[in-house]
N, C-alpha and C positions, 0 to 999 in steps of 0.2 A: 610722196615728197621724201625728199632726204636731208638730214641738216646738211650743210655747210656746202650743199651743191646748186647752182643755176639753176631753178627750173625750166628754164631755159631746154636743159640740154636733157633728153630724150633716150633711152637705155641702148638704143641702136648707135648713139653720136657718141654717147661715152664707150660701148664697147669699141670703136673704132677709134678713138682719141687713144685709148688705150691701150689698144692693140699695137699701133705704130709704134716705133723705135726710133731711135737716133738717125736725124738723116733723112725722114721721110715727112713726106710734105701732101699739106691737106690744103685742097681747095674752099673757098668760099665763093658761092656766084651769087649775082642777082638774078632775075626772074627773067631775063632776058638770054639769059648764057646758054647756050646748050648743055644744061646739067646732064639730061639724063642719056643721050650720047654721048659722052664724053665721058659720064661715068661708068657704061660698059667698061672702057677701054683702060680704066686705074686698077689698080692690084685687087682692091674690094669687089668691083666689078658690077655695084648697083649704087642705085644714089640715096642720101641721105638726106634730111628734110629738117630745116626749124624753123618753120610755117610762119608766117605773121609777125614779125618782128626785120627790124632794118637789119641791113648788113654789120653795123655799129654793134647793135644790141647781142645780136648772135655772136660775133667776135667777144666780146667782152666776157662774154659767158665760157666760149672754149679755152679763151686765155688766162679764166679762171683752175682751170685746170691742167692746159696744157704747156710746158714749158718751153718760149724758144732758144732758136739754137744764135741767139745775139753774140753771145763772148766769141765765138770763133769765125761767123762770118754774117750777111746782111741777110735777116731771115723772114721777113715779110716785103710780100710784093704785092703792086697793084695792076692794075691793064691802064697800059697807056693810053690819051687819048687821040685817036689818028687823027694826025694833023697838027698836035699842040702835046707834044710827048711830056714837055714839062710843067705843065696846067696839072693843079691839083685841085679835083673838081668838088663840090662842099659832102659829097657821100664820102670820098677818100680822105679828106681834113678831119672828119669824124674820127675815120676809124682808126685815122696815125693819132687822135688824142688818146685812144683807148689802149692802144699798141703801147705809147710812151708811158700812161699810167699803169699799166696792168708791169712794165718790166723798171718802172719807177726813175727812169731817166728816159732820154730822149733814143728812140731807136728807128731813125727813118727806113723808110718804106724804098725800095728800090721799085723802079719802072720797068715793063715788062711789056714792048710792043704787041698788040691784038693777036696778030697769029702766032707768033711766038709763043703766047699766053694759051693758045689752044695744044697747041704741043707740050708744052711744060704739064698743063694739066693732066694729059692724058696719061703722065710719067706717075702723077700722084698716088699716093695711098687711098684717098676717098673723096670725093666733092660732096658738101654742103650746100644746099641751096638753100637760099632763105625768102622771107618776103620783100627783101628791097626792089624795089619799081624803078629806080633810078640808075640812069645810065651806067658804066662803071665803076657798079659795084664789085668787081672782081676782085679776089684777094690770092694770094699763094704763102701758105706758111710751112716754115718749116720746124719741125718738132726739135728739142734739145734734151739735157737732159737733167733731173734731179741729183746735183752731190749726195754723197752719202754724207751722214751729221757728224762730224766728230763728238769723241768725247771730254 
């Protein structure tokens, strides 16, 4: 254990959270998604894992630490549902509460049609998978970056 870190988040997720830069975008899937094909195909090139926990819970943990890139443009996405692209299904209502409390104002979620979403991904820096079970749990973030502090 570490203080002021998610247990959550796992030395493989944080050296990958870390490692990214400005600009680069980290997948979250549910158990359904093709993680581990797809994550060949991202810059990391294997996939990464936070087992047992909803797609919510694992969000809330990497947004504990990772910053997004909201001030410059729209930087979390979800997968659309085919068919009803603007239905936001109660996995995704989750995780836009966690989204808007972790950057303390409102920062909606942009929509991201199904294959499109498997393309996008593949562009990513890492995928996470986690345990959500539930349909459309897909996510797409994009990394920001920490001001330096004035004095």
């Amino acid at each position: 254990m570490l203080k002021t870190i998610d247990p959550a988040l796992n030395a493989d997720v944080l050296h990958a959270l870390r490692s990214m830069g400005h600009g680069d975008t980290v997948v979250i899937s549910d158990t359904n998604f093709p993680s581990d094909s797809i994550a060949r195909q991202t810059v990391l090139g294997k996939l990464l894992r936070i087992d047992n926990v909803s797609a919510a819970r694992a969000i809330k943990a990497i947004l504990s630490v990772m910053p997004l890139d909201t001030p410059l443009q729209p930087s979390a996405g979800r997968m659309e549902i085919k068919g009803a692209p603007d239905e936001i299904p109660p996995v995704q209502q989750e995780v836009q509460a966690v989204i808007d409390d972790a950057e303390g104002k409102p920062a909606p979620m942009y929509g991201i049609e199904r294959f499109a979403f498997y393309e996008e991904a593949k562009k990513a820096y890492c995928v996470i998978t986690t345990g959500e079970n539930r349909f459309y749990g897909c996510f797409l973030f994009t990394k920001g970056v920490i001001p330096p502090e004035t004095v």
